[in-house]
N, C-alpha and C positions, 0 to 999 in steps of 0.2 A: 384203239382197243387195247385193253393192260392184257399183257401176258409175263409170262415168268416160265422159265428154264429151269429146272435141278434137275438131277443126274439123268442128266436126257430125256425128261418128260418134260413136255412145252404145257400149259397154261392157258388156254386163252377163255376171255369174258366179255360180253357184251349186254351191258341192262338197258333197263327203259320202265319209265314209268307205267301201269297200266288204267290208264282213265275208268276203265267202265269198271272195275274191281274195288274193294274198300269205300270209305265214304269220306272225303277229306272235311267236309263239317264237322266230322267226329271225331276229327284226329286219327283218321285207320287211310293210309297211303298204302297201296300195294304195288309192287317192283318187281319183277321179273327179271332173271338174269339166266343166261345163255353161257354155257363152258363148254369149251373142246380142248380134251385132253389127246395130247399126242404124242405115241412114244417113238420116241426119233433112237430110244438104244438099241443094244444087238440082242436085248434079253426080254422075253416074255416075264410081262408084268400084271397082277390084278389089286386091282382098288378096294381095300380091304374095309378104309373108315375117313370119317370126316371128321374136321375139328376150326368150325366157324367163329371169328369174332366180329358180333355188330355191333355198329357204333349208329345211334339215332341223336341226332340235333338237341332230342327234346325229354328223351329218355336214357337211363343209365346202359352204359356198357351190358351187352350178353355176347354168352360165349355157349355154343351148340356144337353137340357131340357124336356121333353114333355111325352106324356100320352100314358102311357103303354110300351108293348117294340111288338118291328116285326109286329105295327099293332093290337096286342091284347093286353087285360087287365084279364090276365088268373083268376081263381078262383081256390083256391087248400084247398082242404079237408087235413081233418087231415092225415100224414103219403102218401102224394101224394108230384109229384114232377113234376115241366116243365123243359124245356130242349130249346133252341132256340141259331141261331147262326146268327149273325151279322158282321159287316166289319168296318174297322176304316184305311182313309187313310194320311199317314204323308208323310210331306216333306224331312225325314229322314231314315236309316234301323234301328233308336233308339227312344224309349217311351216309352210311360207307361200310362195307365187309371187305374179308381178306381172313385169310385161314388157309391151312394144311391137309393134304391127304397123306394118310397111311397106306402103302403102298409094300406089296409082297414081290420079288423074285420067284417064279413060280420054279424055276431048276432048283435053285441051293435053299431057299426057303428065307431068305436075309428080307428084312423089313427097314424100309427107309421112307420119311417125310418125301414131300413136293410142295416147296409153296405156290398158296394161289396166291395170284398179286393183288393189291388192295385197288377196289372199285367204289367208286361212287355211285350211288342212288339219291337222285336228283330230279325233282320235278321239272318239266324243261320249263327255259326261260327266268330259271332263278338264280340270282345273285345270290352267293357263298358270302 
C-alpha cells in the first residue's frame, strides 16, 4: 500500500480496478482508489484543496484541482484520521496518479502541502 508522511500527516492509498464500471471495448477503464489520511501531529488540521496529477498509458498527462475532496473539507484532530473513496477513469488498463493536499493549521491559520504518494492504476494481471 503507497503511503507518504509530510509534516505529520500519513498518506495512505489503496486502488483496484472496477470490472462492472466503464466499458474497456471502448477504451473507458474505471479505478477506484481508497485514501486515509492521518494526522499523527499535535495540531488540529483541515483539508482545504486538492491538486491531482494523472498519468494514462494511452492519453496525455491531466492535472485536477479543487476544493477539498468527495465534497468535504474534513477537519482532523490530533491522532484522528478520514478515510474517502473516489474513482479515476482512463483511456487505458495502465496509470498512475499522485498529487498534493492543501492543508490549513486551524490554531495559527498557516497552510502547508502533504504529498500523496504516486499509485498505480492497473488492470490486474497485466504486464507494465
Amino acid at each position: 500500500m503507497p503511503a507518504a508522511v509530510t509534516h505529520n500527516i500519513r498518506v495512505s492509498v489503496i486502488s483496484r480496478f472496477e470490472p462492472g464500471q466503464g466499458s474497456p471495448e471502448a477504451g473507458r477503464f474505471v479505478f477506484s482508489y481508497r485514501i486515509t489520511i492521518a494526522n499523527r501531529s499535535k495540531e488540529t488540521v483541515q483539508l482545504l484543496a486538492r491538486h491531482w496529477v494523472i498519468t494514462d498509458s494511452l492519453a496525455p498527462r491531466t492535472e485536477v484541482q479543487g476544493p477539498g475532496v468527495v465534497g468535504e473539507q474534513p477537519v482532523l484532530a490530533p491522532g484522528e484520521q478520514y478515510t474517502y473513496t473516489s474513482y479515476c477513469e482512463l483511456n487505458s488498463n495502465v496509470g498512475s496518479m499522485e498529487g498534493s493536499y492543501l492543508m490549513r493549521n486551524v490554531a495559527d491559520h498557516s497552510e502547508f502541502e502533504v504529498l500523496i504518494p504516486s499509485f498505480t492504476l492497473q488492470l490486474p494481471h497485466t504486464a507494465n
